[in-house]
N, C-alpha and C positions, 0 to 999 in steps of 0.2 A: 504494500500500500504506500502509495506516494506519500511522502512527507509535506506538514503545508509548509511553503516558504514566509520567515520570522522577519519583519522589519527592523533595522539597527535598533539595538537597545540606546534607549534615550537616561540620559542622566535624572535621576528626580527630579522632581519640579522646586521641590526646598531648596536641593544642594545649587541649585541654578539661579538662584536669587541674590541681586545684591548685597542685601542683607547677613547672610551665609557668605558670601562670598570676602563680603570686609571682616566680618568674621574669622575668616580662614587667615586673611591678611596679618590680621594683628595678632593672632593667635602665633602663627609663623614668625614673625618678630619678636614677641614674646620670647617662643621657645630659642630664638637664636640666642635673645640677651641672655636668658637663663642658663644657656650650655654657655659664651662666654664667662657669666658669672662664677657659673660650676669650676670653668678651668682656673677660673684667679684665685678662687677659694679654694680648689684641690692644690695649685701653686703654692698660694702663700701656708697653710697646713703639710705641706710636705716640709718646705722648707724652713718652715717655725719647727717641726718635730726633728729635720734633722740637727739644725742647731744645737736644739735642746740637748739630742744626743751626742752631739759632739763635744757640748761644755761639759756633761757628766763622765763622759770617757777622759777627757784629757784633764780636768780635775784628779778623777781618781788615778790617772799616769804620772801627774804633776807631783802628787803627795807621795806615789811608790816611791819615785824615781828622787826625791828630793829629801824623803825621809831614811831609806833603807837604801839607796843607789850605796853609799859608801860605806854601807856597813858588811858583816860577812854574807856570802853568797846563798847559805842557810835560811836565815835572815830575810834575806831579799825575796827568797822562793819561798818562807813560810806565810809570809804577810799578803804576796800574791795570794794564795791558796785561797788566803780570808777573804779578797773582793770575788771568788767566785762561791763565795756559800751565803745563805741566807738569800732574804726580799731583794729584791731589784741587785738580785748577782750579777756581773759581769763576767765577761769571758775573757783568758788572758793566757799565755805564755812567754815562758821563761828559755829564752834559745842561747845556749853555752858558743863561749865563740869558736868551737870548730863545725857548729852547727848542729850539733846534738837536741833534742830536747829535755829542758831539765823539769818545766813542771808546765802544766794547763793542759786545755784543749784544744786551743786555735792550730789549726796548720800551719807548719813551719814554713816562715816568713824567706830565708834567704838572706840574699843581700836587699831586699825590701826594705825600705823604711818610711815614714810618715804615714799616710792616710791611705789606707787599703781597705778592700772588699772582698772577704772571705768567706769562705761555705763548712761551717762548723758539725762537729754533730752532736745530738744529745736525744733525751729519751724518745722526742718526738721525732726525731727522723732528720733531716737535714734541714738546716737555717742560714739564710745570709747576714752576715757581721761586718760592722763596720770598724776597724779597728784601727789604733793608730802605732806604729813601730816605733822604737827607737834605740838608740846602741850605747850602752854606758861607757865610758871611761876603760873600764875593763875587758872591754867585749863583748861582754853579755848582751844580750837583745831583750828589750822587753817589751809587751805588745800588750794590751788591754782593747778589748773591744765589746759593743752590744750590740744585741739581736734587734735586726730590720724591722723583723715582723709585727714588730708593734707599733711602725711607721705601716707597713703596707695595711694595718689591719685597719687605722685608724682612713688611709686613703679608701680602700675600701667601702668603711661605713659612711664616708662623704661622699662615694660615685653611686650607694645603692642610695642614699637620700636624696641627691640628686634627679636620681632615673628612677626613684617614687612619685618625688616632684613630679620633673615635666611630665612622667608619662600622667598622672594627674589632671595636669594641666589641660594636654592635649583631651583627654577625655571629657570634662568638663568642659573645656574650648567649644569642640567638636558639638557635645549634647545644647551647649548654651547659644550655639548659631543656630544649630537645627532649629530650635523652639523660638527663636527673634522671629528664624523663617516663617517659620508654622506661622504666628502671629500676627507678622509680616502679610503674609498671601491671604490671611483670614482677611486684615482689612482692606486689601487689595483688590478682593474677590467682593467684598462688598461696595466698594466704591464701583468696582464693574458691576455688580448688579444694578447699581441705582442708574450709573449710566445706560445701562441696556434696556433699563424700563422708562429712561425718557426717549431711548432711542424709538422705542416700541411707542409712544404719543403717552406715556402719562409724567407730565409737567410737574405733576404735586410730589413726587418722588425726594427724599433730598437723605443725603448721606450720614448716617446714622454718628451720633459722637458719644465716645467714649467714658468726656469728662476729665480725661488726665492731663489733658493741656499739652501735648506732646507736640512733632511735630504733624506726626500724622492728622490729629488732631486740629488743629492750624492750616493742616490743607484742608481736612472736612469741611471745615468752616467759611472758609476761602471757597470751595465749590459750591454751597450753599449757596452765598450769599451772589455768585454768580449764577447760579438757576436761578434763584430770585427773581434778579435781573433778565433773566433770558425768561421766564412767564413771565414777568410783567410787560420785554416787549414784545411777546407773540402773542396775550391778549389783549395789547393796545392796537397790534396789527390787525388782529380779527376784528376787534371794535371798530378801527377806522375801515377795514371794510366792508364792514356790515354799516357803517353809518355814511361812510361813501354811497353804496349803493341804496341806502333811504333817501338819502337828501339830496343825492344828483338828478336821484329818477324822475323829480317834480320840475325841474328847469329845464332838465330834456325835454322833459312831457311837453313842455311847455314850449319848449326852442322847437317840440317835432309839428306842434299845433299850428305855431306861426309859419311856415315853412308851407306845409298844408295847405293856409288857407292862400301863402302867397302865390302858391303856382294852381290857382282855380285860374282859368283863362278870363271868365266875365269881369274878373275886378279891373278897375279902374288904378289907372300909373300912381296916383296918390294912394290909393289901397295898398298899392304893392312898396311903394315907398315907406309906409307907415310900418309893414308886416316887417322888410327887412332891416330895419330899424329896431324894432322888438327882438328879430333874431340875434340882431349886432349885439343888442342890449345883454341878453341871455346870454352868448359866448363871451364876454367880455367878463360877465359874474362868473362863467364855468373857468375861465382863464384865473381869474382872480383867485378863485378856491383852489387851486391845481399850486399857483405859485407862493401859495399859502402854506399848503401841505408842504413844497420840496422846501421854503427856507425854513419851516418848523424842522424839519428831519436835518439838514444843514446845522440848523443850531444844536441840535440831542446829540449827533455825532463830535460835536469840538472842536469845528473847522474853522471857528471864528477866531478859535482860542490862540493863533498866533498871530491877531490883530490887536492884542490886547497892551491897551497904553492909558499912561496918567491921564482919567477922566477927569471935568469936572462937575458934578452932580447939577450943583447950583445952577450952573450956565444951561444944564440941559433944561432944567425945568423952568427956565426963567424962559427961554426962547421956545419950548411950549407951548408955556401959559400966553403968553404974546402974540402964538399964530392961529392961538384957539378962540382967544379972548374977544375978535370981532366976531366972527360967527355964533358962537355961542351966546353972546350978549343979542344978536339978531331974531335967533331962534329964544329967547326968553329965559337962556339960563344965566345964572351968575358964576363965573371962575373966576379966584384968587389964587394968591400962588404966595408960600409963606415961605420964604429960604433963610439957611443960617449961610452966611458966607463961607468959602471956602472948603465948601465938604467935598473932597474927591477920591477916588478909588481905582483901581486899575481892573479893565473892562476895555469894552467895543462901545465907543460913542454910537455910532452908527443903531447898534442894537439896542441899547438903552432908551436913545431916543423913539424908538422904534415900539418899545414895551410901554413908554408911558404916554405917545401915542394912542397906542392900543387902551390904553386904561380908562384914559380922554373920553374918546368913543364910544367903548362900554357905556358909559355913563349918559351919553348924549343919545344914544341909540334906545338905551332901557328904562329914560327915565322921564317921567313928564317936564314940558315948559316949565319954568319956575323953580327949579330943580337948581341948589346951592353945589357946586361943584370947587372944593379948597385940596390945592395941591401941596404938598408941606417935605423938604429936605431937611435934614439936622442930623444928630447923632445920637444914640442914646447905648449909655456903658459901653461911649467912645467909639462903637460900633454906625459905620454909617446906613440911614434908615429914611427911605422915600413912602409917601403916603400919600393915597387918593381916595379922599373920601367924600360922599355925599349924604342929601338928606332926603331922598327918593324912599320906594317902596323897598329896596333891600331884596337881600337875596335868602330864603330859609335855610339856619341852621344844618337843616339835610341835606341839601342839594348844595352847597358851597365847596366842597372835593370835585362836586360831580362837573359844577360846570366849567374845568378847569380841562377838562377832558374833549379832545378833538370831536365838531360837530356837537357836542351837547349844547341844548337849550332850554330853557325854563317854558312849561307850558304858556307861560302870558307873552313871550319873549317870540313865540311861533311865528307873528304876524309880522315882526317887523325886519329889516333887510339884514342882511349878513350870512354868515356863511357856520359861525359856530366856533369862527377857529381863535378869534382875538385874545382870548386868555389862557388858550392853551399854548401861543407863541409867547405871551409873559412868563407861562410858566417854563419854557424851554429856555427863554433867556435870562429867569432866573436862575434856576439850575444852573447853566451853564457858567457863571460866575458867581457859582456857591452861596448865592444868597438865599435864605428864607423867606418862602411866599406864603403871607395869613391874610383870609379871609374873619371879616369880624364883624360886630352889629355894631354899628354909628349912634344909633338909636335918636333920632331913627335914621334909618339908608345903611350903604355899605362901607365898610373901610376896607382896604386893601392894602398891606403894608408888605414894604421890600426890605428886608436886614439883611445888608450885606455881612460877610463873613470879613471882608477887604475892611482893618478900622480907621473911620472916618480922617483925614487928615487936610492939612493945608494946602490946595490949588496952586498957592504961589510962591 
């Protein structure tokens, strides 16, 4: 029976993660420093123990050789005998100068002298000795030396703590990446779900947080608060085309009636004059909404933002109030205009004047004749702050978010011209230069107040 053919084995998915993988890095480093560590501390222990043994051997050569070197030869070999009995014996021999040996263990040395390395024996079997020779006066040789093995026993027990250590280490390394991993790929796999369920059309979705302030964490939050943003502009998109498609349908309808009745053959050159004129009229509003929407969407994206230079508030509202002030007085309203000198901010004049503009209108458009319109600049907690307020019928409590909103209009507001968008380009270009837009009750009429973020400062 044919075999099935296996596709290359793939590395886990743990072991292939960053996470794991820095892991491995410092772990690797780790162990290098450790095994350097290891050799300076087996270094400096070797060589502290042989010292040590070297002062205790040439001590106890110092003493033979300088207590008993001149006394009789007896003497010399009986007192040797005694540094090899008892605790911490040393090993030694007595070598006659025609090379005989007269007393100890050590193997005869020769013509050898000073610091030698010898292989002694005794009940455990064969031992290395380090021993030190020297030749008296008389000939005699005398050698004293000690057993290694309790240097190599001692290096020994610093290579197996060592190599308990790192292999430790490495274990613990090893289990400690795995688990960052696991962890790792847990929140990972979650953040992929959440994206694949807004992949999938649901908006409301958002990335679940932990609470530990990490940095994972910190991105959760960060994606959040950019879905956010991304529903709020794809139900502003649906909105604006759902209320596109309400609110163009009736100027069409209307742009398709007049067109209609223009190419009836019986009317009369002034009929048809009058009709196309009504058309002109209707395209020029449908144009006017159209250029409404792209410089609203122009200002939400930031594109203004590198026209941005020392305003001066004052000047804008003064020159306003000035180009408003005859017509408004014509049509039966009152506009003042209250300024503090010299409040400016850094912004798009162009826009600004454009927003409070817009504000103007509002007011003239929604309000009856007789209607007190005060426009007011100044600063408050240093912060600069523009206000338009009247004493009209006002806008309800409820509906104050809403009518901020592209095409929105207040039921009483249906009849009269515009398009819906005028205070939703305030509110784009407040945004846009981080100011705070409030809606408030005048009492009576509306206020609308601008607080800039920019604090209020001297024009000149």
């Amino acid at each position: 029976m044919p075999c099935a053919r296996r596709g290359p084995l793939r590395t886990p998915r743990v072991l292939r993660t960053t996470s794991f993988r820095l892991a491995a890095l410092y772990l690797l480093l780790f162990t290098a420093s450790a095994v350097l560590l290891g050799a300076v501390v087996f270094w400096v222990t070797q060589a502290t123990l042989t010292e040590q043994l070297k002062t205790r051997v040439e001590t106890a050569h110092r003493h033979l050789v300088e207590d008993f070197g001149s006394a009789s030869l007896q003497s010399l070999v009986t007192h040797a005998v005694d540094y090899g009995r008892g605790a911490g014996a040393l090993d030694y021999l007595v070598q006659s100068p025609d090379g005989k040996r007269l007393a100890g263990q050590l193997p005869m040395v020769g013509d050898q002298r000073g610091w030698l390395r010898l292989t002694a024996e005794d009940q455990d079997g064969r031992k290395p000795v380090l021993a030190l020779a020297t030749a008296l006066p008389n000939g005699v040789v005398v050698a004293i030396g000690d057993d290694l093995r309790r240097i190599r026993r001692a290096e020994e027990a610093v290579l197996r703590a060592f190599a308990w250590g790192i292999t430790a280490t490495i274990l613990l390394g090893i289990g400690g990446g795995a688990w960052l991993s696991h962890v790792f790929l847990h929140r990972v796999d979650t953040i992929s779900r959440t994206a694949e369920a807004i992949i999938g059309g649901d908006l409301a979705q958002r990335v679940p947080l932990r609470g530990t302030g990490d940095d994972l964490d910190r991105l959760a939050e960060t994606l959040n608060r950019m879905l956010d943003r991304i529903e709020t502009l794809v139900d502003t998109v649906r909105q604006v085309t759902s209320n596109i498609a309400h609110d163009l349908r009736t100027p069409l309808s209307r742009l398709g009636q007049v067109l209609e009745d223009a190419s009836v053959p019986s009317r009369s050159e002034t009929d048809h004059a009058r009709a196309l004129d009504r058309a002109k009229t209707e395209v020029e509003a449908l144009l006017a909404t159209f250029a409404a929407l792209l410089r609203i969407a122009e200002v939400e994206a930031g594109m203004q933002r590198a026209a941005f230079r020392q305003v001066d508030l004052t000047s804008v509202v003064k020159t306003v109030a000035e180009a408003f002030a005859p017509s408004a007085e014509d049509a039966g309203y009152t506009l003042v205009a209250e300024t503090a000198p010299g409040i400016a901010i850094d912004g798009d004049r162009e826009l600004l004047t454009q927003m409070l503009v817009n504000l103007v209108e509002n007011v003239l458009r929604h309000t009856p004749p007789g209607t007190r319109i005060r426009l007011r600049v100044g600063t408050i907690d240093g912060r600069a702050v523009l206000v338009v307020e009247d004493n009209g019928p006002g806008v309800p409590e409820a509906e104050r978010d809403r009518v901020l909103r592209r095409f929105y209009r207040l039921d009483q507001s249906r009849s009269t011209p515009g398009s819906g968008l005028g205070l939703s380009l305030v509110a784009a270009v407040a945004d846009l230069h981080g100011a705070a837009l409030r809606l408030s009750d005048a009492q009576p009429g509306l206020r609308i107040s601008v607080s800039f973020a920019d604090t209020g400062r001297s024009a000149g």
